[in-house]
N, C-alpha and C positions, 0 to 999 in steps of 0.2 A: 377216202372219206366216206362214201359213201357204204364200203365193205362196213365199216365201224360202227355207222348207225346202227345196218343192218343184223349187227351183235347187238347193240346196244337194246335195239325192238325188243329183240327174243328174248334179254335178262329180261326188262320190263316187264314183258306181256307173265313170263314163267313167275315173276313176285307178282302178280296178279291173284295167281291160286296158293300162296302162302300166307298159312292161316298165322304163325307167326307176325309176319307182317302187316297182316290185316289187323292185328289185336297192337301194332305199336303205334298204328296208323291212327287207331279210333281213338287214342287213347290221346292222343295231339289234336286230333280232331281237324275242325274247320284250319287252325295252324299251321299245319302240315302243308298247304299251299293248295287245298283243293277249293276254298273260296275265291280262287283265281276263276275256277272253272266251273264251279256249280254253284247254285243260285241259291246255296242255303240246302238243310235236313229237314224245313216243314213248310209247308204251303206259304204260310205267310209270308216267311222269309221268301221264298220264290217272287210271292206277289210284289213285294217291295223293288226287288230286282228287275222285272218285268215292265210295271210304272217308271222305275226309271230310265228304262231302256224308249217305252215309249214315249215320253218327256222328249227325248234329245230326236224321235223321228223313227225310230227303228221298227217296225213288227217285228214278234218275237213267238216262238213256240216252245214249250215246255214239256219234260218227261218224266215221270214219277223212275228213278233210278232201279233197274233192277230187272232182270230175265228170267227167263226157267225155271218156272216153277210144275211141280210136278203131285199137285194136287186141287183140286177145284176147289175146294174151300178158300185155298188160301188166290187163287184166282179170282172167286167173286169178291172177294174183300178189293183187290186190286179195279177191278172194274167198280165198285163204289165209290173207290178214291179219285178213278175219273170222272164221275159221275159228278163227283164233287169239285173239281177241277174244271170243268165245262161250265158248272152252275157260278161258279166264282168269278171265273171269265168275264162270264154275261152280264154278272153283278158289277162289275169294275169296270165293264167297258174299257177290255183290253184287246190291244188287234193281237191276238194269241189264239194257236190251236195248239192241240196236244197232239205228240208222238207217239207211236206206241206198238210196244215187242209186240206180236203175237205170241210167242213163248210165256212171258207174262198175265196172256188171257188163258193159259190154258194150252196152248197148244203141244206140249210135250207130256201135260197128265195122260197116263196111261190107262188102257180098260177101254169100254163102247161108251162110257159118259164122257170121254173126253176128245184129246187128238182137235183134229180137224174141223170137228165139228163141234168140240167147245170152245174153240178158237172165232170160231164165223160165229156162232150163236152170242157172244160176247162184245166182240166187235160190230157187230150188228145192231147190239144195244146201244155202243157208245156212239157209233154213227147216225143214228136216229134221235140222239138225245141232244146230240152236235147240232144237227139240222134246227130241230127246234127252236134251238139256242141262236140258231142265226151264222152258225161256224163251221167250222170243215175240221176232217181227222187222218194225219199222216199215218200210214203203217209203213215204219221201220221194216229197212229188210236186215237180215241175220244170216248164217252161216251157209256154206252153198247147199248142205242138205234141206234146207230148210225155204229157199228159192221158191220151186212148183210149189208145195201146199198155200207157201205167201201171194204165189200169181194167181195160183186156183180159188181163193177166198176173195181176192180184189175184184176177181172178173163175177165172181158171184155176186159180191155187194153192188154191183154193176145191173148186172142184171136182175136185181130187183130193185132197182131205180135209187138207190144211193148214190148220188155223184158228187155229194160232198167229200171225196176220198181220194187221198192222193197215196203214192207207193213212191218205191225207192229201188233205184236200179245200181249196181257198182259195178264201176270200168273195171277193173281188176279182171272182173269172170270174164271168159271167151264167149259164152253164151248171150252175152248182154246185147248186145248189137239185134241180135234176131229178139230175144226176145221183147224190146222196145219193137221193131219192126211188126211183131204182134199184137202187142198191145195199140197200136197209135189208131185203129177203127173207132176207137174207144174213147179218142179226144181227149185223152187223160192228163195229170197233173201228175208228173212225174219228179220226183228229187234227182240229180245227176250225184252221186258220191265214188269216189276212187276206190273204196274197201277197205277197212280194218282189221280183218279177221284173218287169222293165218288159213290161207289153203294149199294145195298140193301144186306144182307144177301142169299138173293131169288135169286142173279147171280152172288156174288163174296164170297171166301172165305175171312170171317173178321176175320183169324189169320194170323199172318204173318209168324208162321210154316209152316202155310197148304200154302202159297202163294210160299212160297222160296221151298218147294218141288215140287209143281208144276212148278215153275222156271225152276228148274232140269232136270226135266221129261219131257219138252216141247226143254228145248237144246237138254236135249241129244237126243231127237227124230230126232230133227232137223240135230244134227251132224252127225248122222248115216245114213243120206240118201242124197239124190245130192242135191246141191242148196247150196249157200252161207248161214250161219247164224253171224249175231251183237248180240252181248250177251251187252246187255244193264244197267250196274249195277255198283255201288259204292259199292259193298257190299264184303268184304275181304273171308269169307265162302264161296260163293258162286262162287267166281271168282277163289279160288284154286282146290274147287271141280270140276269143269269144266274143267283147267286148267289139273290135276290127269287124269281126262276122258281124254280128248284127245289121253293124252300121250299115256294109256293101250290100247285104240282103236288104235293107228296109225293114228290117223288123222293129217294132211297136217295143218301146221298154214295157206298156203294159202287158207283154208277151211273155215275161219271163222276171227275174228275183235273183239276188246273189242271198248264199245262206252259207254261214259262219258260224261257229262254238265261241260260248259266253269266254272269255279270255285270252282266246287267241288271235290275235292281229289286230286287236281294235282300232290302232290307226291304220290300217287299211281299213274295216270297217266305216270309219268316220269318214273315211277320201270317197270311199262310192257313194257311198249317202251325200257328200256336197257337191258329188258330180251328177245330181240327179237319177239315180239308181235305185232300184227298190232293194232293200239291205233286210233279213231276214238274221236274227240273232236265238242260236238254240242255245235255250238255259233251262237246263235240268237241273231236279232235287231230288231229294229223299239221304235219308241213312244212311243205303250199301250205295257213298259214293267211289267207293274205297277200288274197287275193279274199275270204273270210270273214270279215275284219276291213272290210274297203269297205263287203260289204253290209250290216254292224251299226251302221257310219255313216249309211249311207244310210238304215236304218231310223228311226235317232232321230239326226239331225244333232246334238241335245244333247251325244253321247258324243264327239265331236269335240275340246271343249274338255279333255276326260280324256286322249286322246290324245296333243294337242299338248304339255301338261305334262311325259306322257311323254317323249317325244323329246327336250324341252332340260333334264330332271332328271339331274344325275350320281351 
């Protein structure tokens, strides 16, 4: 079973980069079953989604959809729209903060105006504008190439007193263990995630034993020393094992946050939240949800079946 998924992943993820696919996709639209899982193509719609997430108890964070971009122009435009998305927040008095690629600020524009350092110049903005606002700013992490420059920019916004910032570590990589063990001087607010990005043998473990004990090993590290930790997971094992740990340790629920995708497991989401849990629900928007809908397949091929319903229901 498990070999099958992991066929099933890789068609997935490969109709991710099919522009055929993508044009039959947009063309169904929200129908197609991604309103399962994203929270609307415009702010509004998000907002609506959001309110009612906070209504039943939930806090919730938000991602404008969409990576790698390889021009500043089209970079600062995206840094406007969070711009706008912080300010809306504030205005709605919603417990939301936003997520957000570094790829998407820039970080893959080529040339000395870009890179690295359009990347921190940008998110330095929204992190300062976040503060203001009263709020905090997740930076998503991305593909293993992409890791050091994401660590190298957080420790930055660190060191010029931003600490409304939180990052995102994935069990998957080998590297992750230490590199938490680096970061923790730093008291930081770390998201725990298992990975979604295809990598080689050569920097992730390709069983899911070895990833979900690495899982483990990287919370409990994280719970046992200062700093906030988001345990990032649909996964029942995993989330009671954690859950066990806490309790033996004495650790403080205000210590940590379970964090879940808008459509998946909601009755699990609902059981933590009435078991006294702090429940954190990611609901992203925009347009190009169309790559974000593959990889939510590729995550749990089960949601597959949801989908296809979709498409031939009128």
């Amino acid at each position: 079973m498990a070999g099958l998924q992991e066929i099933l992943r890789r068609v997935i993820l490969s109709a991710s980069h099919s522009p055929s696919l993508a044009r039959l996709a947009r063309r169904h639209g929200m129908r197609a079953g991604a309103s399962r899982f994203v929270a609307g193509e415009t702010l509004d719609d998000c907002i609506a989604v959001l309110r009612a997430l906070a209504d039943r108890g939930f806090v919730t964070n938000t991602t404008l959809l969409g990576e790698s971009v390889s021009d500043a122009a089209v970079a600062e435009r995206i840094v406007q729209t969070y711009l706008t998305i912080l300010d809306r927040i504030a205005e709605e008095q919603l417990p939301t903060n936003p997520s957000v690629k570094l790829t998407h600020l820039g970080l893959d524009v080529p040339g000395p105006g870009g890179g690295e350092a359009l990347a921190y110049a940008n998110i330095a903005r929204l992190t300062a504008h976040a503060r203001g606002r009263g709020t905090f700013v997740r930076i998503d992490m991305e593909d293993s190439p992409r890791v050091d420059p994401t660590l190298r920019i957080y420790r930055r916004l660190r060191a010029d007193g931003l600490d409304n910032v939180g990052i995102v570590v994935q069990a998957y990589l080998y590297r992750t263990a230490q590199d938490v063990r680096d970061l923790l001087p730093l008291r930081p607010n770390v998201r725990v995630v298992k990975g979604a990005y295809l990598e080689p043998p050569a920097v992730a473990f390709p069983r899911k034993a070895d990833v979900d004990r690495n899982f483990l090993a990287v919370a409990e590290l994280l719970l046992t020393a200062e700093g906030y930790t988001a345990i990032a997971t649909h996964d029942d094992a995993l989330i009671a094992a954690l859950i066990a740990f806490t309790e033996r340790q004495g650790i403080p629920r205000s210590r940590f946050e379970f964090q879940m995708l808008y459509g998946v497991r909601p009755g699990l989401q609902a059981d933590l939240l009435a078991r006294g849990f702090r429940v954190l629900v990611a609901a992203p928007y925009g347009p190009d949800w169309y790559p974000y809908l593959m990889r939510r397949l590729a995550e749990r091929p089960a949601n597959l079946a949801f989908v296809l319903r979709n498409l031939i229901r009128r």
